[in-house]
N, CA, C and O of each residue as an XYZ file, in Angstrom:
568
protein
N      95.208     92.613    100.383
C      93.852     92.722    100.896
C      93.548     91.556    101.841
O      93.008     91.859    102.905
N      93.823     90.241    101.602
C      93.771     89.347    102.357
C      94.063     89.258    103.325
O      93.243     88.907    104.173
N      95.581     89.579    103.707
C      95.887     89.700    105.248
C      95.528     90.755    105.829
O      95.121     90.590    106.979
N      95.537     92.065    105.328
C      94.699     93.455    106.070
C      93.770     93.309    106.323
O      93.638     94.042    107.303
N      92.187     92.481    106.026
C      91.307     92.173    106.522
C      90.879     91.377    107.182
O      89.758     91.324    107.690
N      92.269     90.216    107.288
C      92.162     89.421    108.394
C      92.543     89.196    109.251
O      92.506     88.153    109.902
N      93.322     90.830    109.560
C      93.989     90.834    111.201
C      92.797     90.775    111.879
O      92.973     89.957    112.783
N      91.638     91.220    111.930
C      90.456     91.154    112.994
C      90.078     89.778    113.362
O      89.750     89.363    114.474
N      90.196     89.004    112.019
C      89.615     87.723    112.836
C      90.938     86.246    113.567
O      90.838     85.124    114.063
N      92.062     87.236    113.186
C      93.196     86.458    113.841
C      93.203     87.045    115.388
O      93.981     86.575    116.217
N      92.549     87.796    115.617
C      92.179     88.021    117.060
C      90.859     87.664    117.625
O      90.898     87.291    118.798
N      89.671     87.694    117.039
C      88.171     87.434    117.251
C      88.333     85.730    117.167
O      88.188     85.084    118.205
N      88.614     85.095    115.987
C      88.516     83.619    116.041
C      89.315     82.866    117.591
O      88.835     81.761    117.839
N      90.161     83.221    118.360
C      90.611     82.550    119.543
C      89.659     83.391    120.377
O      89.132     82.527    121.077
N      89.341     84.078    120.584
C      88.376     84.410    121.405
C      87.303     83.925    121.348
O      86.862     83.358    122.348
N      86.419     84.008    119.962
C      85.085     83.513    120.471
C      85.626     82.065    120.608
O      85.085     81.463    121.537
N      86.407     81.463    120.031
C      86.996     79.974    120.302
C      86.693     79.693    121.912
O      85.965     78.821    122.388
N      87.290     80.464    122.439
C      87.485     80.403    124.240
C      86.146     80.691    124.556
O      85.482     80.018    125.345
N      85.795     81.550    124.033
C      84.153     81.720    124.591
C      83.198     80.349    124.241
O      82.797     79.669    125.186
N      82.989     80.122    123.390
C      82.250     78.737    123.319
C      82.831     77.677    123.621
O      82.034     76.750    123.477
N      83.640     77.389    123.905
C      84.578     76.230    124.342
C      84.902     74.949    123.043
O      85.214     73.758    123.049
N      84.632     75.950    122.051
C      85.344     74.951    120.787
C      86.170     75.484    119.806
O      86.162     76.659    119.441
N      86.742     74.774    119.470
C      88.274     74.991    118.200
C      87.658     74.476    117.147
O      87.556     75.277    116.218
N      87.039     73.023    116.888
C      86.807     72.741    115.267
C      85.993     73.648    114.653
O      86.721     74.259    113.871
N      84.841     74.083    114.578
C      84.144     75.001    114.096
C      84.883     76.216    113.594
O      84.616     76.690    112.489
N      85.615     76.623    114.217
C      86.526     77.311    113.387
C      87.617     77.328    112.754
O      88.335     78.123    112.148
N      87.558     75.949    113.122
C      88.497     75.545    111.415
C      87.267     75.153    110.270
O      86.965     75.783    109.256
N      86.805     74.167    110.686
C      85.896     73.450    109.518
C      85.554     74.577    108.944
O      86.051     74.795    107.839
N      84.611     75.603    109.536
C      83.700     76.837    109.228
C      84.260     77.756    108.492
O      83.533     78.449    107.780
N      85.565     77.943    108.505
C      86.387     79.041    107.465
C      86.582     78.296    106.166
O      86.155     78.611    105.056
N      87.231     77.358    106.477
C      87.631     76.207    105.056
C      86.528     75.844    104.208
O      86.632     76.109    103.011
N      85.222     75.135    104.742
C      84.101     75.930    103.909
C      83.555     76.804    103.219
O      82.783     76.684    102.268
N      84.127     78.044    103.904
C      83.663     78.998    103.733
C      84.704     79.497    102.350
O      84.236     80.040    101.349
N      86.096     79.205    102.527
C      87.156     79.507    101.453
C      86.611     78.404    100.106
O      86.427     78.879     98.986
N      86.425     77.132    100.347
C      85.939     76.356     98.937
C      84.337     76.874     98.478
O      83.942     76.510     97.371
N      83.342     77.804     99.424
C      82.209     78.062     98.400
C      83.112     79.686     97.505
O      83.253     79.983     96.319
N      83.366     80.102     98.291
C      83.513     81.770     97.746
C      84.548     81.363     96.733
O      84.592     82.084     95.736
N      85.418     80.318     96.787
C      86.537     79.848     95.329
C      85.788     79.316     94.437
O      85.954     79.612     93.254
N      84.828     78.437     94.830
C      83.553     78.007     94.007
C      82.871     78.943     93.478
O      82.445     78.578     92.382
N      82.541     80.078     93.771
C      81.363     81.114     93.267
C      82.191     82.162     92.196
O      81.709     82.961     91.393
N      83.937     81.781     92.563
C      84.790     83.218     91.423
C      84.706     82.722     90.171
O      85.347     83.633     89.648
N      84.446     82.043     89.306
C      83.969     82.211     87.924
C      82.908     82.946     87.316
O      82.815     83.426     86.187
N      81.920     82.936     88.548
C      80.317     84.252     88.313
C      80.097     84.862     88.880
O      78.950     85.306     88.937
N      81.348     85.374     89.873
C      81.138     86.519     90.343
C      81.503     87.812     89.218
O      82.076     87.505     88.173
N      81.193     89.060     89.449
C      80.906     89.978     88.752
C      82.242     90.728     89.149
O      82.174     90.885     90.368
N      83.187     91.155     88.770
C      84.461     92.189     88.762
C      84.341     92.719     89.728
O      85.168     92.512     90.616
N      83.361     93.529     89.915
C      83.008     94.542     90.729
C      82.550     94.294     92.291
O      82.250     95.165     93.108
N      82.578     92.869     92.485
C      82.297     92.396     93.446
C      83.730     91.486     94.051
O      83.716     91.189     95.246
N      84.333     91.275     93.624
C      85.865     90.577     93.701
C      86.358     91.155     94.816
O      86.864     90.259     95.493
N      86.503     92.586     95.541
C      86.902     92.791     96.586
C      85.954     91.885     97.494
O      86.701     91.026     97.964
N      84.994     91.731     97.839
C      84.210     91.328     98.349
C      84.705     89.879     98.658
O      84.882     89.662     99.857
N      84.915     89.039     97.962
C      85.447     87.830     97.902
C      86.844     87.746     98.450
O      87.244     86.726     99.011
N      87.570     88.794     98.292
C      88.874     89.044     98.976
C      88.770     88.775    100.271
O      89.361     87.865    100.854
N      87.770     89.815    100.903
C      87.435     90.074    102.215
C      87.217     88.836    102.718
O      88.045     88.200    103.370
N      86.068     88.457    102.420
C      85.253     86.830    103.473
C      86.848     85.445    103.245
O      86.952     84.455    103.969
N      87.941     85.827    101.997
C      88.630     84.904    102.026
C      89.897     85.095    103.340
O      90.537     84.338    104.071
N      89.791     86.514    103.116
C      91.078     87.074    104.057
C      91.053     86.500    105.688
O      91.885     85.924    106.389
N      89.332     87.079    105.947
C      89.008     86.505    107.240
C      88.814     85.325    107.315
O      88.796     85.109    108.527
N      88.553     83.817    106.474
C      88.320     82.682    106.575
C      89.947     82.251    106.653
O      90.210     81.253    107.324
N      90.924     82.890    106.065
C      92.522     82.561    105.969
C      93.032     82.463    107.082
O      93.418     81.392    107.548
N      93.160     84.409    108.106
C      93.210     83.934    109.058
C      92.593     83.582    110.163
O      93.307     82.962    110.950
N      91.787     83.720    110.403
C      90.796     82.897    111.179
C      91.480     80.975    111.643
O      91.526     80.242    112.631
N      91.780     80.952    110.543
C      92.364     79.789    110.154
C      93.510     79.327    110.736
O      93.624     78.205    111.229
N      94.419     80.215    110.688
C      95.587     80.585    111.087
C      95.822     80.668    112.000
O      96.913     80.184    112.301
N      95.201     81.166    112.839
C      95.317     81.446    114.630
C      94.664     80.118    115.096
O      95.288     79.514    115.969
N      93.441     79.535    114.626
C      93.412     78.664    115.641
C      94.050     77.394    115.239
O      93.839     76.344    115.845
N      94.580     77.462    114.544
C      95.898     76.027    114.144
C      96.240     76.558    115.205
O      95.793     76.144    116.275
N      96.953     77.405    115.143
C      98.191     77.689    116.023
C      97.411     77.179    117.714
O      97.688     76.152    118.334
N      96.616     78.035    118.043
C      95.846     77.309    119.497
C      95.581     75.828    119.382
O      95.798     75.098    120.349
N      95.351     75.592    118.812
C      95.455     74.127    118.564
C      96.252     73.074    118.819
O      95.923     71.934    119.148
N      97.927     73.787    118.546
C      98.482     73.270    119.085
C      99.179     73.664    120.412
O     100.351     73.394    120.674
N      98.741     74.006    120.823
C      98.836     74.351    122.092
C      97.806     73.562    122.597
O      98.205     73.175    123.695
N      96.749     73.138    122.393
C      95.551     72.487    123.086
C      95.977     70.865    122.556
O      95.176     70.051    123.015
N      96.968     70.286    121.767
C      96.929     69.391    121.620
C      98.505     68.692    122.053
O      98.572     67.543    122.491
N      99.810     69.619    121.846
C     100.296     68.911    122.487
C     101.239     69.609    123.660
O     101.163     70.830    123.798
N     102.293     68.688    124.662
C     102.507     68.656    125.650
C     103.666     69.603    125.975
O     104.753     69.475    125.411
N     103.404     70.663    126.990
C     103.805     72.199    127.072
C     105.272     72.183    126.904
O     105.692     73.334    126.785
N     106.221     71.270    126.850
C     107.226     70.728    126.394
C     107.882     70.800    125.056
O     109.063     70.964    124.747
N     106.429     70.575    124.099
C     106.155     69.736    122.945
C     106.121     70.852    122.090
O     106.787     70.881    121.055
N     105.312     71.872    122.489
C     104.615     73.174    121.842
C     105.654     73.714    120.916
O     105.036     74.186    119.962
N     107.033     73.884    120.728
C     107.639     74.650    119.660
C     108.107     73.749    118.320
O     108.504     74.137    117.221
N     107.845     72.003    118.997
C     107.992     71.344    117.912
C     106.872     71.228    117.035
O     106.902     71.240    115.805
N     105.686     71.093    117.933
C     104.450     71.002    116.837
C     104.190     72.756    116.571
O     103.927     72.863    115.373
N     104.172     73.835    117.084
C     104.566     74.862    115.743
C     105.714     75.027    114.933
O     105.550     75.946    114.132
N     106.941     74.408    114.840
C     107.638     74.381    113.329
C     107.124     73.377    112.367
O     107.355     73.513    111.165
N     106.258     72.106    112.951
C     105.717     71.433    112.149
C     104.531     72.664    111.117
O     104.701     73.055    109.962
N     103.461     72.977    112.019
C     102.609     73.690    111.368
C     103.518     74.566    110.188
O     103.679     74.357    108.985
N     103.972     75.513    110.993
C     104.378     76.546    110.216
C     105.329     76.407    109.191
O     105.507     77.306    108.369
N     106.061     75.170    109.172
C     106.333     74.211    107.729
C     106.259     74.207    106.682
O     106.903     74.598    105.708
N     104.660     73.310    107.082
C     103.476     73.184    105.923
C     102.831     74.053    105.766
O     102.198     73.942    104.716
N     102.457     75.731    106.773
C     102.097     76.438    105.985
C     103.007     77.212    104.834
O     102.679     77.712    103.758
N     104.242     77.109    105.484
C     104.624     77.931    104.054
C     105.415     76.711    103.235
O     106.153     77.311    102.454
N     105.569     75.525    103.083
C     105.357     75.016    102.024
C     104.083     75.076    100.807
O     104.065     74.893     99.590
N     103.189     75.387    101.708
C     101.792     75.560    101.148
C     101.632     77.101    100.365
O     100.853     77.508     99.504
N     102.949     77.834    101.227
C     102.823     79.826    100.300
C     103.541     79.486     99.001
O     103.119     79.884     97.915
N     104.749     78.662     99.148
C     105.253     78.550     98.177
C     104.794     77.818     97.369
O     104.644     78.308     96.250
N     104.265     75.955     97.627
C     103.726     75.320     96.294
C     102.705     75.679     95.706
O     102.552     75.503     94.497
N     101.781     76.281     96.520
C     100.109     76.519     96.493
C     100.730     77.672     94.572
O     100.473     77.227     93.454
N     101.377     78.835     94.774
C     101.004     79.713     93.834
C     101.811     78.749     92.435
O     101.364     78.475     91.322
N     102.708     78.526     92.866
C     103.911     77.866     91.839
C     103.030     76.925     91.327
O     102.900     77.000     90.105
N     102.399     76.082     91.869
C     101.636     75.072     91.186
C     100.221     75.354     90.399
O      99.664     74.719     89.503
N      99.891     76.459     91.035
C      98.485     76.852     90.422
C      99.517     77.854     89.055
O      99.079     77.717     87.913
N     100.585     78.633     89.193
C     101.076     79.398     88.097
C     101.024     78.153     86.597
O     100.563     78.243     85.459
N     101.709     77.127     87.306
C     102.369     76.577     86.206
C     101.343     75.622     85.284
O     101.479     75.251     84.118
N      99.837     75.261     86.626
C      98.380     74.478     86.055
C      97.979     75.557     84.812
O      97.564     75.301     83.682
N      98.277     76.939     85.492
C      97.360     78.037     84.700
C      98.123     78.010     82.791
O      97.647     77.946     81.658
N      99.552     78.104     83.424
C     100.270     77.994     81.674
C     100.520     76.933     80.845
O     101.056     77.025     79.740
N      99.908     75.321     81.682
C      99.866     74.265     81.140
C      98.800     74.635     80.419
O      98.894     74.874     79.215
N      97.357     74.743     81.278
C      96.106     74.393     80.327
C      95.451     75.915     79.766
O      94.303     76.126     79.375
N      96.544     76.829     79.870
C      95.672     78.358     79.499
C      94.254     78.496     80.152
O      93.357     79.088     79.553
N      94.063     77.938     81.399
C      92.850     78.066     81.843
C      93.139     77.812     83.623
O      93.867     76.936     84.091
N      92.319     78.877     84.435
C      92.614     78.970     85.972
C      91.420     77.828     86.685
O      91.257     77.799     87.904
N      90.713     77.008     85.831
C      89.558     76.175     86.666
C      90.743     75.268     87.255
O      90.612     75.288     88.479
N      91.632     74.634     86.962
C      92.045     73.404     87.134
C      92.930     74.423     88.640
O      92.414     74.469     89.757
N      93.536     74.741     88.485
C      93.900     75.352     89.582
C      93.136     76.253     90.890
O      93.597     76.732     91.926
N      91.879     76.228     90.353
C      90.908     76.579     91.273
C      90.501     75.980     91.984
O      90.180     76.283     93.133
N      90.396     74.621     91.258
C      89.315     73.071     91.639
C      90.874     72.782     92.749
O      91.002     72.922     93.965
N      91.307     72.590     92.285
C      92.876     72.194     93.265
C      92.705     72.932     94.921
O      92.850     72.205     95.903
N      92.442     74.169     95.057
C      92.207     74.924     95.974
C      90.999     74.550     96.324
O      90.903     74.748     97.535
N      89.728     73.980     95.771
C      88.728     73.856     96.838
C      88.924     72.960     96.997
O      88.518     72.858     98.154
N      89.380     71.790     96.673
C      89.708     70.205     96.896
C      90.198     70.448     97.753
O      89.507     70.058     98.694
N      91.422     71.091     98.219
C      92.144     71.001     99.426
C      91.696     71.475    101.110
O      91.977     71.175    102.271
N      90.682     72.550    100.219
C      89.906     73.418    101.629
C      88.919     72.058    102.010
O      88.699     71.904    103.212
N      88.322     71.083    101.075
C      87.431     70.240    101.702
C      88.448     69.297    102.362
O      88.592     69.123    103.572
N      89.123     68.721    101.365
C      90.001     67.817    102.614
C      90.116     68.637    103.795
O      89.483     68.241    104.773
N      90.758     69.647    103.905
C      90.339     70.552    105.391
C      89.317     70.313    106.451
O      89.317     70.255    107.681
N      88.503     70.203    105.551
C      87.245     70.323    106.539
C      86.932     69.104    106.906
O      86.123     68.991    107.826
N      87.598     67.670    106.163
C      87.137     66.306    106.619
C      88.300     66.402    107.454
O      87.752     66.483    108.553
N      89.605     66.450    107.695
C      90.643     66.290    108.464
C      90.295     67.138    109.588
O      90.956     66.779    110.563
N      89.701     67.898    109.798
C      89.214     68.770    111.170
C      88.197     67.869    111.829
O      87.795     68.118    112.965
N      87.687     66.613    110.997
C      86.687     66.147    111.911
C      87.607     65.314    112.710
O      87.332     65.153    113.899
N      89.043     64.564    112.037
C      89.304     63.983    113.257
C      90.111     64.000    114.117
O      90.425     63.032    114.810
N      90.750     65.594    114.216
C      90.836     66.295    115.270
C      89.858     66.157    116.941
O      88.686     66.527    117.010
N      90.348     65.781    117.716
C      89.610     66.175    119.204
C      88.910     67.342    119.352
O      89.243     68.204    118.539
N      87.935     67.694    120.224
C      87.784     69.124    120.049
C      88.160     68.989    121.193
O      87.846     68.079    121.960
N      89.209     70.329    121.497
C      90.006     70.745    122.319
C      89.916     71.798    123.259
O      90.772     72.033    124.112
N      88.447     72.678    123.021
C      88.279     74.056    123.253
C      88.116     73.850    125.107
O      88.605     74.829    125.669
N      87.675     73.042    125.873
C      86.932     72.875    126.840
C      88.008     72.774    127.484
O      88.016     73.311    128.591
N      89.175     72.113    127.050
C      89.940     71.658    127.845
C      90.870     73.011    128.300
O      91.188     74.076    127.771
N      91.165     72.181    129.880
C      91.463     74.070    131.043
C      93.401     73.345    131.073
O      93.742     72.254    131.531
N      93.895     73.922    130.723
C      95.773     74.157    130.840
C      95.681     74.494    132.246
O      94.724     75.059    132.776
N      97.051     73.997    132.972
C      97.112     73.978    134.399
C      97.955     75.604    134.156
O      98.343     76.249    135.130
């Protein structure tokens, strides 16, 4: 469900990106958006859980694409396939430790908070590490 609902905004997020002439906002603004809705799944209601899928899918990739523009807006056209194997690295170091570590929090303490709290902790560091990012959106590639 996650990635099927967020092919739309792995195309909409670089666009309106280009249209307003900024990149952080759509990082900060998704990663936010992933630590309240991880914040709110203990009282959310069953029946509403797709729902939470959705706004996470599109805050994921949303996310996703403009890393990737990002680096392209940050480093030198030369540079560009080293800083995406960097990214794409750490994102899937992040597919692989992210579940393995939340599996193994969940069968340490028989309980999914501690591995929840882990996931919004990380979306906020997100959102402070996007501040000191440049914003990059304005800037015109020859």
């Amino acid at each position: 469900v996650l990635i099927a609902v967020g092919i739309p905004a792995i195309f909409l997020a670089p666009v309106l990106s280009d249209r307003t002439g900024l990149r952080r906002p759509f990082l900060w603004g998704p990663h936010m958006l992933i630590a309240a809705l991880l914040l709110t799944l203990p009282a959310v209601p069953r029946d509403t859980l797709p729902l939470v899928s959705v706004g996470l899918g599109l805050a994921e990739m949303a996310v996703f694409a403009i890393a990737l523009l990002v680096l392209v807006d940050l480093f030198a056209s030369d540079e560009i396939g080293r800083g995406s194997g960097v990214v794409m690295s750490i994102a899937y170091v992040g597919a692989l430790v992210g579940p393995l570590g939340a599996g193994i929090s969940v069968d340490q303490t028989r309980a999914f908070d501690v591995a929840l709290f882990a996931f919004v902790l990380l979306s906020v560091v997100s959102v402070l590490a996007v501040f000191t990012l440049p914003e990059t959106g304005r800037r015109r590639r020859p």
